[in-house]
C-alpha positions in Angstrom: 0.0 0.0 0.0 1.5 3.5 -1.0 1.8 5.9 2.0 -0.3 8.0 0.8 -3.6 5.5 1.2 -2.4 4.7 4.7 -5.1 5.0 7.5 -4.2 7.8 9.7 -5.4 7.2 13.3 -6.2 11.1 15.3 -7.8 10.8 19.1 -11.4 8.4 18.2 -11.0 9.1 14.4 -9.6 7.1 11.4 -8.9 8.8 8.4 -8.6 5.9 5.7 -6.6 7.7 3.8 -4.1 11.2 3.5 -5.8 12.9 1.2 -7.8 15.9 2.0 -10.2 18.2 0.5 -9.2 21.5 1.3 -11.6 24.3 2.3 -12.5 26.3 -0.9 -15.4 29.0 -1.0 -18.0 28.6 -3.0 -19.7 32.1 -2.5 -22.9 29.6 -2.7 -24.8 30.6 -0.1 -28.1 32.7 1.0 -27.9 33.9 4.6 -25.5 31.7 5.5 -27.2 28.4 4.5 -25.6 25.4 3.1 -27.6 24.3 -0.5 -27.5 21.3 -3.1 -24.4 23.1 -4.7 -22.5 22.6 -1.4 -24.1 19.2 -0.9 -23.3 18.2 -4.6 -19.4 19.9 -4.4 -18.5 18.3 -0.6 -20.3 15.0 -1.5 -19.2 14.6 -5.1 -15.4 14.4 -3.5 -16.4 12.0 -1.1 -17.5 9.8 -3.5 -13.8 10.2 -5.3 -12.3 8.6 -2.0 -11.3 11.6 -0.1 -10.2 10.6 3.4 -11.3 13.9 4.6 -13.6 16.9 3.5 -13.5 20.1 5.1 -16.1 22.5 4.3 -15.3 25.8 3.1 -14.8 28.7 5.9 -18.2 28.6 7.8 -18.7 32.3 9.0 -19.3 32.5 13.0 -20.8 35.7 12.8 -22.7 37.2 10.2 -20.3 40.1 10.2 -17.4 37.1 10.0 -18.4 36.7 6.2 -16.0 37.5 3.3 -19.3 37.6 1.3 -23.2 37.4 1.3 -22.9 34.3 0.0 -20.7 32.8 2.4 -21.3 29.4 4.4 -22.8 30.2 7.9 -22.8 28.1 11.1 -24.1 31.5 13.4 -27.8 30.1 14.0 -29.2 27.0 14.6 -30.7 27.0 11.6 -27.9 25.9 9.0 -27.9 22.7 11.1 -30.6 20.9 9.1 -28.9 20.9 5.8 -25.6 20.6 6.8 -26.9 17.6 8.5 -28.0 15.9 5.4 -23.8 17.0 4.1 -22.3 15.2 7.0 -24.7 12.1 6.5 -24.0 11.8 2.8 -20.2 12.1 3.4 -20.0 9.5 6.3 -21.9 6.9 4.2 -18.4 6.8 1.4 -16.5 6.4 4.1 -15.2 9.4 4.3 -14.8 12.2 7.9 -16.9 15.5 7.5 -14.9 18.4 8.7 -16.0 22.0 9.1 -13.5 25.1 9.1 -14.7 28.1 11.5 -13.7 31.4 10.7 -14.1 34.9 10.8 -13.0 37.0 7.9 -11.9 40.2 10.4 -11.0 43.3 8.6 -11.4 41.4 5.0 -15.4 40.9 5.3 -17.6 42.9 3.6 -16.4 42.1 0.1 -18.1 41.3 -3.3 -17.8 37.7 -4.4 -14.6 37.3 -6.5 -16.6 36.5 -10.1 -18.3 39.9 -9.1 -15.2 41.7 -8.8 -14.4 41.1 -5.2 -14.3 45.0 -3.8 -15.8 46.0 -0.9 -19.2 46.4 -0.8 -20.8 49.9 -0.5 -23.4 51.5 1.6 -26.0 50.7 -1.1 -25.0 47.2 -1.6 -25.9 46.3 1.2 -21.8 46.6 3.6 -21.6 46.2 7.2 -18.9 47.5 9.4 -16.0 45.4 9.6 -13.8 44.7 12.9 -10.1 43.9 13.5 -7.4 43.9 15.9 -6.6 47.4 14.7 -8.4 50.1 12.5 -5.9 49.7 9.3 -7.6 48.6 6.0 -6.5 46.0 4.3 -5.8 47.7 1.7 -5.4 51.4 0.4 -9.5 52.4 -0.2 -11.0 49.7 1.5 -13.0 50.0 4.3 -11.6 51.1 7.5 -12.6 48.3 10.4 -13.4 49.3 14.0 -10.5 47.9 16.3 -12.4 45.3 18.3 -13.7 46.3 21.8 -12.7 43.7 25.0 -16.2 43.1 24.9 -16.6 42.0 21.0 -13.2 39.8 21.5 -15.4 38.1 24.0 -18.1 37.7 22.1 -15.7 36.3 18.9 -14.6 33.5 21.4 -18.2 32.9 22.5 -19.0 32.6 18.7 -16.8 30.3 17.7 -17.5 27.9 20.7 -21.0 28.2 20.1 -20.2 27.4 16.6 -18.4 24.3 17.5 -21.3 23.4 18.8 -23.2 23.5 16.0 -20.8 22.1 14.2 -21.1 18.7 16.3 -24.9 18.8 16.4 -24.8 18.7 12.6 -22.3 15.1 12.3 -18.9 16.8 11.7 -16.2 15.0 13.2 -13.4 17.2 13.0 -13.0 20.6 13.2 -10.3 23.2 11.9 -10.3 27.0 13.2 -8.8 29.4 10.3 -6.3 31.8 11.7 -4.9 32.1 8.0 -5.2 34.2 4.8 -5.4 37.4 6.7 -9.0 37.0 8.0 -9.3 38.1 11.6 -7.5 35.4 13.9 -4.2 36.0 11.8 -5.1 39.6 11.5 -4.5 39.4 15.4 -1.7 37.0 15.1 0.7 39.7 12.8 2.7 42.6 13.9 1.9 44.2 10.7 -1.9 44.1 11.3 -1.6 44.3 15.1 -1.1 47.6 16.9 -2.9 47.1 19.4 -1.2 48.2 23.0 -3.4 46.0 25.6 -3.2 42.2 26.5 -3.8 41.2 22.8 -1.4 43.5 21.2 2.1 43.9 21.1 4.3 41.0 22.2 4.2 37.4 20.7 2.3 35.7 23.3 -0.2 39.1 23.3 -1.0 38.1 19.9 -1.7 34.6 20.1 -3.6 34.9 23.0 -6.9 35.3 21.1 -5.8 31.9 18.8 -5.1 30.3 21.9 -8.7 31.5 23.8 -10.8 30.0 20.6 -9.1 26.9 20.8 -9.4 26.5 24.3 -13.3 27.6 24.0 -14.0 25.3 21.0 -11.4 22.2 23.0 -14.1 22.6 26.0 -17.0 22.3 23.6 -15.7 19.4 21.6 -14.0 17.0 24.4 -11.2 15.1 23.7 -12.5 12.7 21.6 -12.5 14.3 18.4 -9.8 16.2 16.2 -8.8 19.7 15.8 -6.8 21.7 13.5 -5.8 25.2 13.1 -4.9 26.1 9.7 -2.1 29.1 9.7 -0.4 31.3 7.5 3.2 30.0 8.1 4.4 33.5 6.6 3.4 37.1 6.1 5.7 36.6 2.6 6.8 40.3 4.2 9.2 42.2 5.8 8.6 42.9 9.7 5.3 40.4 9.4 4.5 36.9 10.8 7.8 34.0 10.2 8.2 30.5 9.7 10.5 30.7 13.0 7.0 32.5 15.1 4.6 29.0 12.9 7.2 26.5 14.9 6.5 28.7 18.3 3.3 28.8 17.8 2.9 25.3 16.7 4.5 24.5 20.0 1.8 26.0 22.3 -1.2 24.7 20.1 0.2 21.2 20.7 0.0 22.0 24.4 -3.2 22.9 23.8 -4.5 20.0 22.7 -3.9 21.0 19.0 -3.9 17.7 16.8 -2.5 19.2 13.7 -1.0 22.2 11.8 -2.7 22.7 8.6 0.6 24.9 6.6 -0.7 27.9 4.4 0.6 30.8 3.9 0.5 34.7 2.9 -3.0 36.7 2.6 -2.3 39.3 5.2 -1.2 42.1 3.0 -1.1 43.4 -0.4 2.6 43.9 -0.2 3.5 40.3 -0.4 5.5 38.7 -2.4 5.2 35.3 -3.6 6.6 32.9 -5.6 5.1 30.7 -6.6 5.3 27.2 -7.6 4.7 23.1 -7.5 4.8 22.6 -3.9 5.8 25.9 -2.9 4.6 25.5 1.0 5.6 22.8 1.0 8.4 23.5 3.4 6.2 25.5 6.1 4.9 21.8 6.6 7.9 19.8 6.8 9.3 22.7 9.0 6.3 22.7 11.6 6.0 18.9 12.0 10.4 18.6 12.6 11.0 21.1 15.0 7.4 21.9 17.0 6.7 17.6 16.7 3.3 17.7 15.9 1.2 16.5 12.7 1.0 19.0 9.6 -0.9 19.1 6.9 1.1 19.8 3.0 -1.0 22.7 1.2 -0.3 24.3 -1.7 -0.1 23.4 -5.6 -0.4 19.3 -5.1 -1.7 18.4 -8.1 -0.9 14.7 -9.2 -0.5 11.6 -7.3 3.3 11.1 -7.2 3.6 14.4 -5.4 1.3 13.5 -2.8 3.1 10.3 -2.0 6.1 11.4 -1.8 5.2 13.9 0.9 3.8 11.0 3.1 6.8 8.7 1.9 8.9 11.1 3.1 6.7 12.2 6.4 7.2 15.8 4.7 3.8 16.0 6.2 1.0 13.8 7.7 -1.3 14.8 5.1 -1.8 16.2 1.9 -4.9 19.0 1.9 -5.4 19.3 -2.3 -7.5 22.4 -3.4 -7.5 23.3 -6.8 -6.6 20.0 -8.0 -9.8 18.5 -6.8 -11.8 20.9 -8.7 -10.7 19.6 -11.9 -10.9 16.1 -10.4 -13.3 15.3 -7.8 -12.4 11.7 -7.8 -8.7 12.7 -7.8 -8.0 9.1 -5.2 -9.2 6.9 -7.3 -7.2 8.0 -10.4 -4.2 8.4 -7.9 -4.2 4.8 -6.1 -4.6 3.0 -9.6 -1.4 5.1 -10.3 0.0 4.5 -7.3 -0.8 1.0 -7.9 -3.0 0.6 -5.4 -6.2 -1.5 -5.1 -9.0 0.5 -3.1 -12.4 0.2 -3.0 -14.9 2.3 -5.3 -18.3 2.9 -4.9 -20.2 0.1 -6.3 -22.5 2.4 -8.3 -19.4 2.7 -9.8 -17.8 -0.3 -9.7 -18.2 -1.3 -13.4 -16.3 1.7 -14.5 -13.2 0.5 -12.6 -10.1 -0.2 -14.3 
């Protein structure tokens, strides 16, 4: 059996594989609710033998959106459907995972096919928070800097979200402190001024990472899995490092953190990026050597001999495949008869199998 189609074992959960579908957004969704797109996209990959799905970002907070058509989990509500998600991809053997997030000081924001500026007054914008009151970008909306009492509430949402989360069948879930959305707004000294308890030093600036996982741990017990995905760099002078990830990754473990999910960049317009076949892949392999805890490989994966090689070489404990699974959404099957590997199909479509 190829490494990459080796179970992975994490607290009560086996993952029969290491291949993941990462988070993508599909801008699909009407007050937060979860459709037959979403059910068709998520589901469809299962099908493809995906060890794991993770939804795209699920917005705590309606003012947590990117977009009016992002995926909510703020009401009880979006259970239902999300219910029927979690079903569908448990019965192909695969774990339903959800990713919490807020998108801070990045909300607000057209869908990308619609040009992805901020929306206006007329359009229909709310005001955006963040660590600090600096834009995103030059002639974007300016956010409020958060008040103690809305931190509060942020960690209150995302524990109440985890809660929803588990009442609607996911088994695992991730917290998104990437991409420049609000927890790694926090987390960066170039997007945190901030001069009280959640400003300034390095642990200051994890602390409100470290609060939601704490808030969402108590919810979710111990039997189940959670990740944090990060942005393992800023890709900027005087921003977040690969040497603050492993220091970072250190305290999540402690934290009861199961595993590091390795982005990158997102946090300013002033990065610079090159990019490339496997160009994160190093933030993973970093994390998982020198903080000791399980990463997961992000980051233009895109064919079947990559992916192995990353688990052959415990680069990473697994490989989270965006793009790649758009163009493919049964991407493991194609890979393990490369790989050589005999797995089982669905038997709907078992006479296709070659």
């Amino acid at each position: 059996m190829s490494s990459v189609f080796e179970p992975l074992h994490i607290r009560n959960i086996t993952f029969k594989n290491r291949i993941v579908v990462s988070p993508m957004c599909q801008y699909s969704a009407i007050d937060g609710f979860a459709n037959d797109w979403h059910l068709v996209h998520l589901g469809s990959r299962a099908v493809g033998g995906a060890g794991l799905i993770i939804t795209e970002a699920a917005a705590v907070s309606p003012q947590g959106r990117i977009s009016p058509g992002d995926l909510g989990i703020w009401k009880d509500e979006h259970i239902e459907f999300l219910k029927r998600i979690t079903a569908f991809i448990e019965k192909q053997g695969a774990v339903a995972g959800i990713q919490l997030a807020h998108a801070g000081r990045k909300a607000s924001h057209h869908k990308p096919w619609d040009g992805g500026k901020s929306l206006t007054e007329n359009e229909g914008a709310w005001q955006t928070i963040a660590p600090s009151d600096i834009p995103f970008a030059p002639g974007e909306t300016v956010p409020d800097q958060m008040s103690f009492v809305e931190i509060r509430q942020c960690i209150t949402d995302f524990a109440t979200a985890a809660q929803r989360a588990l009442d609607a069948g996911f088994k695992l879930i991730e917290i998104h402190a990437a991409h420049g959305y609000l927890i790694n707004e926090f987390l960066s000294p170039i997007s945190n001024k901030r001069t009280d308890e959640y400003g300034g030093s390095f642990n200051n600036r994890i602390r409100l990472l470290l609060e939601i996982t704490e808030a969402t741990r108590k919810v979710m017990g111990y039997n189940l899995p959670l990740f944090v995905r990060i942005s393992a760099t800023d890709w900027i002078e005087g921003g977040w490092t690969p040497e603050d990830s492993v220091a970072l990754a250190k305290i999540l473990k402690t934290a009861s953190v199961d595993l590091i999910d390795c982005s990158s960049g997102g946090n300013s317009p002033l990065q610079k990026i090159t990019t490339g076949p496997l160009y994160q892949l190093s933030f993973a392999e970093k994390i998982k050597k020198d903080a000791n805890i399980l990463t997961g490989a992000v980051g233009m994966i895109t064919n079947a001999a990559e992916a192995e090689q990353i688990i052959k070489n415990k680069q990473a404990d697994l490989v989270i495949i965006g793009r790649q699974f758009l163009r493919d959404p049964y991407f493991p099957l194609h890979a393990a008869k490369e790989l050589g590997n005999e797995i089982k199909w669905p038997v709907q479509y078992e006479r296709a199998k070659i």
